[in-house]
C-alpha positions as CSV (number, residue, x, y, z in Angstrom):
1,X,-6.7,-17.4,7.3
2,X,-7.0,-14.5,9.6
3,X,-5.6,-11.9,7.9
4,X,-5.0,-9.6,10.0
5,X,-3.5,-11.8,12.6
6,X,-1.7,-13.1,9.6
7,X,0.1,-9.4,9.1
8,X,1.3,-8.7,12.1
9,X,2.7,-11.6,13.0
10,X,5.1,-12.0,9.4
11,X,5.8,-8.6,10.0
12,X,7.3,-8.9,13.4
13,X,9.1,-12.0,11.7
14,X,10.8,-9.4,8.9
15,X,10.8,-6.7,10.8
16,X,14.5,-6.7,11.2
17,X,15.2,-7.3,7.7
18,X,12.5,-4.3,6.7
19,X,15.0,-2.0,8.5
20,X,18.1,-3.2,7.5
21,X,17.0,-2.9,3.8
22,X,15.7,0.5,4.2
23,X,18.6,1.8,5.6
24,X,20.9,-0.3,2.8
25,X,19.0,1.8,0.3
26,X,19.7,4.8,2.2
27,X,23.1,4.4,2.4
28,X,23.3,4.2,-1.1
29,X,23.0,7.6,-3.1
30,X,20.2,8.2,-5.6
31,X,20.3,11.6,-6.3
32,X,18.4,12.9,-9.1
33,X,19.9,15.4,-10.6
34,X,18.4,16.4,-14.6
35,X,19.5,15.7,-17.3
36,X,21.1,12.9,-15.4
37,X,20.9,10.9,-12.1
38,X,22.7,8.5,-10.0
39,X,19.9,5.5,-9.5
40,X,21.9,2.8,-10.9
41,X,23.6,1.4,-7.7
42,X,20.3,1.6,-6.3
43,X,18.6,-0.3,-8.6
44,X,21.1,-2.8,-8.9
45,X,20.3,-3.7,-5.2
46,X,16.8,-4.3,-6.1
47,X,17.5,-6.6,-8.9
48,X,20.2,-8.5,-6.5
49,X,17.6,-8.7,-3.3
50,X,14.8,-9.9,-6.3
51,X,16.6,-12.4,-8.1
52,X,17.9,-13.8,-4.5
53,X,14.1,-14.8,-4.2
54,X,14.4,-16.9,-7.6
55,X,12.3,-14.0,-9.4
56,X,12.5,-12.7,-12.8
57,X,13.6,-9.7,-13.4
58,X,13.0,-7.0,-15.9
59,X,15.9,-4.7,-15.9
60,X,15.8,-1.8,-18.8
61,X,16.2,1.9,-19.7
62,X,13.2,3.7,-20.0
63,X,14.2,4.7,-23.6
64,X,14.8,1.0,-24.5
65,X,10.7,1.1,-24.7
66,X,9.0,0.9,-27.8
67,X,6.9,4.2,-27.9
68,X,7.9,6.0,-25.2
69,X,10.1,9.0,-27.0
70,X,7.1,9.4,-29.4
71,X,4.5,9.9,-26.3
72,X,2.7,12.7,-26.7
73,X,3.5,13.3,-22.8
74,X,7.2,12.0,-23.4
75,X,9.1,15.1,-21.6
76,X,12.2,15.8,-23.6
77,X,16.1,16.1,-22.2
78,X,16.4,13.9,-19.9
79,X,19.3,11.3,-20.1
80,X,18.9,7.5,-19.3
81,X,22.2,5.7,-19.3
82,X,22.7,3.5,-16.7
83,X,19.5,4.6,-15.1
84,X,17.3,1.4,-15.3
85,X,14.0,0.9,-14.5
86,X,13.3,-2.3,-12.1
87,X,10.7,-4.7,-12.2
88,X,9.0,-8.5,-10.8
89,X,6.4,-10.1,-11.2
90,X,4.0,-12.8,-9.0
91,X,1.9,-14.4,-11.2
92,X,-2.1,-14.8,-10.1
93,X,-3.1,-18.7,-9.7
94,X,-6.3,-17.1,-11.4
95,X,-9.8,-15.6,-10.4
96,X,-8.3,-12.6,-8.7
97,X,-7.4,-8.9,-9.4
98,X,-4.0,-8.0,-10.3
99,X,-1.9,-5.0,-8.5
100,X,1.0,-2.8,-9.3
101,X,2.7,-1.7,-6.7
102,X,4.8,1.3,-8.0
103,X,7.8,3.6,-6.9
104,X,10.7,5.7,-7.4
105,X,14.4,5.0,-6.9
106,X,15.7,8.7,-7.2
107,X,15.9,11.2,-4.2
108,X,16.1,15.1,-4.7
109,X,19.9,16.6,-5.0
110,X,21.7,17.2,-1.9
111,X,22.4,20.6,-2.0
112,X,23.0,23.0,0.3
113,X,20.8,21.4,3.1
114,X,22.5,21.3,6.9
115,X,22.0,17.9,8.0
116,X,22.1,16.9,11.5
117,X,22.6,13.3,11.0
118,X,24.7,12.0,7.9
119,X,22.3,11.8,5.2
120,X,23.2,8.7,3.6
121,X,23.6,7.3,7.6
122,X,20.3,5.6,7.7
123,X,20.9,6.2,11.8
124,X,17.7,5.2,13.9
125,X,17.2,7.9,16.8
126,X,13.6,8.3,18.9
127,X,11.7,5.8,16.6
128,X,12.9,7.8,13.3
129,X,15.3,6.5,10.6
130,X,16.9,9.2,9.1
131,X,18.2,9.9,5.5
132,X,18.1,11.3,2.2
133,X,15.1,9.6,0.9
134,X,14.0,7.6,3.5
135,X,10.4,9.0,4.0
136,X,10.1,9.7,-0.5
137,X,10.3,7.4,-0.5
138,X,13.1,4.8,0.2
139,X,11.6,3.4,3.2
140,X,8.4,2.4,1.5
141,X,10.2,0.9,-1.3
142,X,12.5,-0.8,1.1
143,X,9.6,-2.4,3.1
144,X,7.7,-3.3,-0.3
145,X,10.5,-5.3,-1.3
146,X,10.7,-7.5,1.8
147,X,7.0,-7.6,1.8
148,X,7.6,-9.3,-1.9
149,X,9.6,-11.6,-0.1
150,X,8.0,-12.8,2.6
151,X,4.9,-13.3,-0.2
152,X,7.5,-15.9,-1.8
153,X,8.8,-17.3,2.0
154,X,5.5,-17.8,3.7
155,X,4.2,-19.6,0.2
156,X,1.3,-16.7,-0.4
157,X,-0.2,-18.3,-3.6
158,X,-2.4,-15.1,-4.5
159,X,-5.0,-15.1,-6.7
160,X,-4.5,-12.1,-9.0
161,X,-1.1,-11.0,-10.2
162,X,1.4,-8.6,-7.9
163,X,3.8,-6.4,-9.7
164,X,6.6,-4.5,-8.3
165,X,8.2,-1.5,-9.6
166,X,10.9,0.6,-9.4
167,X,11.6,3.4,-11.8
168,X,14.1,6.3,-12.2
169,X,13.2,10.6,-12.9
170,X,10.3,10.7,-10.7
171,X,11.5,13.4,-8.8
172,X,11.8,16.9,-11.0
173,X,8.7,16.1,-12.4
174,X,10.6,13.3,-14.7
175,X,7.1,10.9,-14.9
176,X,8.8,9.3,-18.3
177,X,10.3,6.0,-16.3
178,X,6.8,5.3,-14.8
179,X,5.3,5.7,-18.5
180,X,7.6,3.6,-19.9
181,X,7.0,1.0,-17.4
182,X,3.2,1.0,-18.3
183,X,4.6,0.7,-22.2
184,X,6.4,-1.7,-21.2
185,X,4.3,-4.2,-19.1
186,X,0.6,-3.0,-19.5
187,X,-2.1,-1.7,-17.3
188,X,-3.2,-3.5,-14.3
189,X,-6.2,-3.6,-12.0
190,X,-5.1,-1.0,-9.6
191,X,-1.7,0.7,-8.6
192,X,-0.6,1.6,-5.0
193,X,2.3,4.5,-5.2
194,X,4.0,4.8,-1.6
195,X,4.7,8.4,-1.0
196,X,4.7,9.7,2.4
197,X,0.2,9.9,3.8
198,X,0.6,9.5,6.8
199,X,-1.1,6.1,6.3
200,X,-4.4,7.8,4.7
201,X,-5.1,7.1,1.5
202,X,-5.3,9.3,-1.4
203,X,-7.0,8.6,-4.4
204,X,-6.5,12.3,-6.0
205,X,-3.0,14.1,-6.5
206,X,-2.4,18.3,-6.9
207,X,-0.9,19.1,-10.6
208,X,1.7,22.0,-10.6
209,X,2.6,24.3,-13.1
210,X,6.7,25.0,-12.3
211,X,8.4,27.6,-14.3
212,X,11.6,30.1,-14.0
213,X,10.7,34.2,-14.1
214,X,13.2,35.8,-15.7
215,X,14.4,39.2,-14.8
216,X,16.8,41.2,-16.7
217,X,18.6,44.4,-16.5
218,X,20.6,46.9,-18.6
219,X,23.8,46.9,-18.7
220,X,25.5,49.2,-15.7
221,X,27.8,49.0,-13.1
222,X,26.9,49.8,-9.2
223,X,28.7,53.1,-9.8
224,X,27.1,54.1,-12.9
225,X,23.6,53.7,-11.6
226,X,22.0,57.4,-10.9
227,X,24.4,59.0,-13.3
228,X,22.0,59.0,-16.3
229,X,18.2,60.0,-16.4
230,X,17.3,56.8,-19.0
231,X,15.5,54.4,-17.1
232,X,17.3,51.1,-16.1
233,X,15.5,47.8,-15.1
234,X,16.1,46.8,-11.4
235,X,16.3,43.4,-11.1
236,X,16.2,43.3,-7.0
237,X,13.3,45.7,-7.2
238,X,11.8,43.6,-9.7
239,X,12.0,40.5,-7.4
240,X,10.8,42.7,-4.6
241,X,7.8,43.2,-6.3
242,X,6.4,40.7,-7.3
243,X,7.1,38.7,-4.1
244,X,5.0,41.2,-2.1
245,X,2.2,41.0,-5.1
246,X,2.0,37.1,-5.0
247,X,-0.4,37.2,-2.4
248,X,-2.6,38.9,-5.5
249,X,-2.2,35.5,-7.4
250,X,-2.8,33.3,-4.4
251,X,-6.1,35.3,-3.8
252,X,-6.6,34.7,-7.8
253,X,-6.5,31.4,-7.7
254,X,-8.4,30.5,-4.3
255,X,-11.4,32.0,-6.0
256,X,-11.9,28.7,-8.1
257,X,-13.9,25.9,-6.9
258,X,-12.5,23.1,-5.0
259,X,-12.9,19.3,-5.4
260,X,-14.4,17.9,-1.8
261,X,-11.2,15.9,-1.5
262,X,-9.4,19.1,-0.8
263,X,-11.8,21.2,1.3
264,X,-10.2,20.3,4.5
265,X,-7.3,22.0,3.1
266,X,-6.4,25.8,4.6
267,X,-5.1,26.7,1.2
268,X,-5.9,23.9,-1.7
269,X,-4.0,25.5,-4.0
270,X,-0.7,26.9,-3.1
271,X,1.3,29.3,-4.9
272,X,4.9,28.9,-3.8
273,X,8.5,30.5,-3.9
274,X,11.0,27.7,-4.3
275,X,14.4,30.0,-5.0
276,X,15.3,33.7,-5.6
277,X,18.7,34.2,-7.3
278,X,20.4,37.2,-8.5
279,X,24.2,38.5,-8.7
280,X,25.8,35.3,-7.0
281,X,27.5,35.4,-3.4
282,X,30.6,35.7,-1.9
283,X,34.1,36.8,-2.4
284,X,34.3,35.2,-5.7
285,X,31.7,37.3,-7.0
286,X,32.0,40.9,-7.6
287,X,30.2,43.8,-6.5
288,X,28.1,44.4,-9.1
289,X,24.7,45.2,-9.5
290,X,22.9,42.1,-11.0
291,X,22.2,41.7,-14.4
292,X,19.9,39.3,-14.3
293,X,18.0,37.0,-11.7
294,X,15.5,34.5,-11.0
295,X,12.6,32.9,-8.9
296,X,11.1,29.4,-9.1
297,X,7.6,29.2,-8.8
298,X,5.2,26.7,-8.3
299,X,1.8,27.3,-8.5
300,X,-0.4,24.5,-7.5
301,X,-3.6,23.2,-9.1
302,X,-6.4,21.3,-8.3
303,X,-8.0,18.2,-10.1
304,X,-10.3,19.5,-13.3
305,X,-7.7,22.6,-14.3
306,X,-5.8,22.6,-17.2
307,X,-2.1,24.1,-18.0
308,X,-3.4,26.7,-21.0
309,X,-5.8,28.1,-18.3
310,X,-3.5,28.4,-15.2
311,X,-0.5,29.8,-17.5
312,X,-3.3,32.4,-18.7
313,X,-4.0,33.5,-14.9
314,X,-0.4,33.5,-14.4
315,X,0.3,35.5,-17.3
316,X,-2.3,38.1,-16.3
317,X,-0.7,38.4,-12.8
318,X,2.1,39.7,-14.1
319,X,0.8,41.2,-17.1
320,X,-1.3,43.7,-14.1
321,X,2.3,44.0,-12.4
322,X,3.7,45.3,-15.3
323,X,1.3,47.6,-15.8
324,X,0.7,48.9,-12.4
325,X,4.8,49.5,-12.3
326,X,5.8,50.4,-15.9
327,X,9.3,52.6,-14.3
328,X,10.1,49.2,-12.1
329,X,9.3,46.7,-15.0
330,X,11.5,48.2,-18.0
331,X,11.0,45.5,-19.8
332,X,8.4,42.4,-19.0
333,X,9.8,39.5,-16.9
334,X,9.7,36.1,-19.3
335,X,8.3,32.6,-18.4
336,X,11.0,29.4,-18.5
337,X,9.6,26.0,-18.6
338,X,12.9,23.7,-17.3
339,X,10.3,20.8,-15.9
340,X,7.1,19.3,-17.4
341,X,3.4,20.6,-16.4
342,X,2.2,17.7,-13.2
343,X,-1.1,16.8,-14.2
344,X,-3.4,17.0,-11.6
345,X,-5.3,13.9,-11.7
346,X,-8.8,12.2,-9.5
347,X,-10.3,8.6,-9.1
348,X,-13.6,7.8,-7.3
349,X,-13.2,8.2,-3.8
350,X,-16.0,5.4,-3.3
351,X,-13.8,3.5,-5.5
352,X,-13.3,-0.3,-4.3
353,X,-9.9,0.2,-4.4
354,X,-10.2,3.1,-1.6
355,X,-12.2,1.6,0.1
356,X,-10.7,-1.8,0.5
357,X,-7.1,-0.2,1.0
358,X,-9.0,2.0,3.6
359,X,-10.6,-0.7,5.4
360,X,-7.2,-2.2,5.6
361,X,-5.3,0.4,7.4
362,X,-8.2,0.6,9.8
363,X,-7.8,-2.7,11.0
364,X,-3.9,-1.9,11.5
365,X,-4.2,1.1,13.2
366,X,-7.4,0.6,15.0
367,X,-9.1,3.9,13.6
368,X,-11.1,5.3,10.8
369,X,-8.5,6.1,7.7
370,X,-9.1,9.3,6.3
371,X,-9.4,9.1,2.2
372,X,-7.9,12.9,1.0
373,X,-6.7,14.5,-2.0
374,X,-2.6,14.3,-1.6
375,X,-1.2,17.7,-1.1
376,X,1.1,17.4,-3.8
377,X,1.7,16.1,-7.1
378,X,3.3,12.7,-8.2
379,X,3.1,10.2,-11.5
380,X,0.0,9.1,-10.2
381,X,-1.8,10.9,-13.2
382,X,0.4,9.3,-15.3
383,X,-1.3,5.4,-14.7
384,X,-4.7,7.1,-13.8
385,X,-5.4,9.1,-17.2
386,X,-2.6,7.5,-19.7
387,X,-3.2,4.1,-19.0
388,X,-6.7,4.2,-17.4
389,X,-6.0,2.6,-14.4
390,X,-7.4,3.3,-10.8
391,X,-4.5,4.0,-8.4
392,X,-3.8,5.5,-5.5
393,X,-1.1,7.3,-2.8
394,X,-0.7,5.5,0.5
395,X,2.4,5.4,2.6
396,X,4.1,5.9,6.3
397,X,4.7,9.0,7.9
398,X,7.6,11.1,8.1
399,X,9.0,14.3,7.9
400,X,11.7,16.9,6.0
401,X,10.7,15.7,2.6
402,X,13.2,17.5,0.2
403,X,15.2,18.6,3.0
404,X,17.6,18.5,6.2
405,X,17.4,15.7,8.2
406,X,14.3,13.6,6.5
407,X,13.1,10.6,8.4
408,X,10.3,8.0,8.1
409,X,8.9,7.2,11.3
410,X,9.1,3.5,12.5
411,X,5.7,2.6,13.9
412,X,4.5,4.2,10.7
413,X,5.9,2.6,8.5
414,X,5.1,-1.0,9.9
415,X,1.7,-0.1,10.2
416,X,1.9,0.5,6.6
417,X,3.9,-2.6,5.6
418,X,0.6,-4.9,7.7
419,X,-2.1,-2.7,6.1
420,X,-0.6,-3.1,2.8
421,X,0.1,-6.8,2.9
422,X,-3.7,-7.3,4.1
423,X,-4.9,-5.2,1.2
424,X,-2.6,-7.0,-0.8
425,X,-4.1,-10.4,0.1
426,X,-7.7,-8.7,0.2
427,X,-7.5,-7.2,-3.4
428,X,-5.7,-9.9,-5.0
429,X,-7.4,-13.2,-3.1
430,X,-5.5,-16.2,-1.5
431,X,-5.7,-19.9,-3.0
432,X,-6.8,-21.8,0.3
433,X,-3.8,-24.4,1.2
């Protein structure tokens, strides 16, 4: 069988049916949203569209798994009623390597975000689909599972065993639903995780440390302030500071070395501002000078750090910001942890896995595949260092990730669907007919 020809071919066969499930997914809300989340409907139309195929189905809680709450990298809090995990199951003939292909369900909140385009509309405009979701990563997911299918329609007898998954709390850095699935079912040869590459192939993921500085002020009204010479914390100055010092962290932390996966980057390790709060807005609120107020930071990290050594750099930062502004900082700005330290995690770049997935995509898209370090973090650390197992990021292009008007692009994302069912077949084997 000619693979390739093979791919493109089924493909153009289900290539109706790989939109129309995307944008069903789409149009169905899956908004993460901790302690809770809304993936249940969503996953219930994976366990429909599955058992349709005449596959089993494992449909379960993540805290239904023996094991998981007592994980040493079990992240407390989160709630998971009615917010199953999803998974199926090829088995091999025998002879052949086995593969997980491995996802999330959940989308980011909503919020305030301006859309365009409805954002559970799924509409199709210049070669984009649009949607909450749809690029992380909803389209992949949705294209996975009607590649699954047309492995059971075309009578694919493959070699080595193909999983699919679908779990809950990825977004937030949740991770617990992708170790429980792991608990649950066991390692495998390899692991493919669909977030959006731009069809290259990363075998290495960014960790983040995520965490809440706290300002606080004394107690005083916008009319009292000046009227007494006892010095009162500013929490808008505060803020104001240490924005235009981050730029003294960012230079801190470029100074490490960087993994050759991520030289190509401009800035390997960013150090962002995710939200600045302080005193509220609107009519509703009075005029008052805040009390209190808050930034969310995310400081990026590379493969080889650990969280006690970035919190110390951190900490130092604003341990010198303190000390440089003593009449500013009245008292020192505290550290909240609300999400779980995203391990930064690294495979072999020479690995077989690459480089088979790699090859792949090359023969889809008629050019070299570029194998990188993803720009972000994911669970991927969670199957490469708990459960040993090589695995890697690979999926379409898109845009708006976390934001207004997200799309997947089309000719992406079928490009991926080929490449992947030729790695699929490649990695695995095919029992001749």
């Amino acid at each position: 069988m000619d693979f390739q020809v093979f791919a493109h071919e089924t493909r153009l066969r289900y290539q109706d049916e790989i939109i129309q499930v995307m944008q069903d997914l789409i149009r169905i809300p899956t908004e993460n949203t901790p302690p809770t989340g809304a993936e249940k409907t969503g996953q219930s139309y994976v366990d429909d569209y599955l058992q349709a195929l005449g596959l089993a189905v494992d449909n379960y809680e993540p805290t239904e798994v023996v094991g998981l709450e007592q994980h040493p990298l079990y992240w407390p809090g989160r709630d998971y009623d009615n917010r199953p995990n999803v998974s199926t199951t090829l088995e091999g003939a025998s002879g052949g390597r086995s593969l997980l292909l491995t996802g999330h369900m959940d989308t980011v909140a909503l919020g305030e975000n301006t859309w365009s385009v409805d954002p559970f509309g799924g509409e199709i405009r210049d070669g984009r689909l649009f949607g909450l979701g749809s690029v992380d990563m909803k389209g992949a997911m949705g294209a996975m599972l009607v590649l699954v299918r047309a492995l059971v329609e075309q009578d694919i007898r493959l070699k080595g065993t193909l999983s699919y998954e679908s779990v809950v709390d990825e977004e937030e850095a949740g991770v617990n639903a992708t170790i429980a699935g792991r608990l649950r079912h066991g390692p495998m040869a390899a692991a493919v995780i669909p977030e959006i590459t731009s069809l290259q192939v990363y075998p290495a993921t960014r960790g983040a440390l995520i965490t809440d500085i706290v300002f606080s002020n004394r107690e005083a009204t916008w009319l009292e302030v000046g009227t007494s010479d006892e010095a009162q914390a500013d929490v808008v100055a505060q803020i104001g500071l240490l924005l235009t010092h981050l730029d003294d962290l960012r230079s801190s932390r470029r100074a490490h070395p960087v993994p050759s996966l991520y030289r190509s980057y401009h800035d390997p390790v960013p150090v962002q501002v995710t939200k600045v709060y302080a005193g509220g807005w609107g009519s509703q609120v009075p005029i008052a000078v805040p009390p209190d107020g808050k930034i969310e930071l995310i400081v990026q990290t590379l493969p080889g750090e650990n969280r006690e050594d970035v919190l110390q750099e951190v900490e130092n930062w604003l341990d010198e910001l303190v000390r440089q502004y003593p009449k500013i900082f009245v008292s020192r700005p505290q550290l909240h942890f609300r999400r779980r330290w995203m391990v930064p995690t690294s495979m072999a770049a020479d690995h077989a896995l690459v480089a088979t997935l790699a090859d792949s995509a090359s023969l889809v898209t008629g050019q070299p595949t570029a194998v990188l370090g993803a720009p972000y973090p994911c669970d991927l650390f969670a199957l490469q260092q708990i459960f040993d197992m090589p695995g890697v990021v690979f999926g379409p292009a898109g845009g708006n990730a976390h934001a207004a008007d997200e799309y997947v692009e089309l000719g992406s994302l079928f490009a991926f669907w080929e490449s992947l069912l030729i790695f699929i077949m490649r990695w695995c084997g095919v029992e001749s007919t």
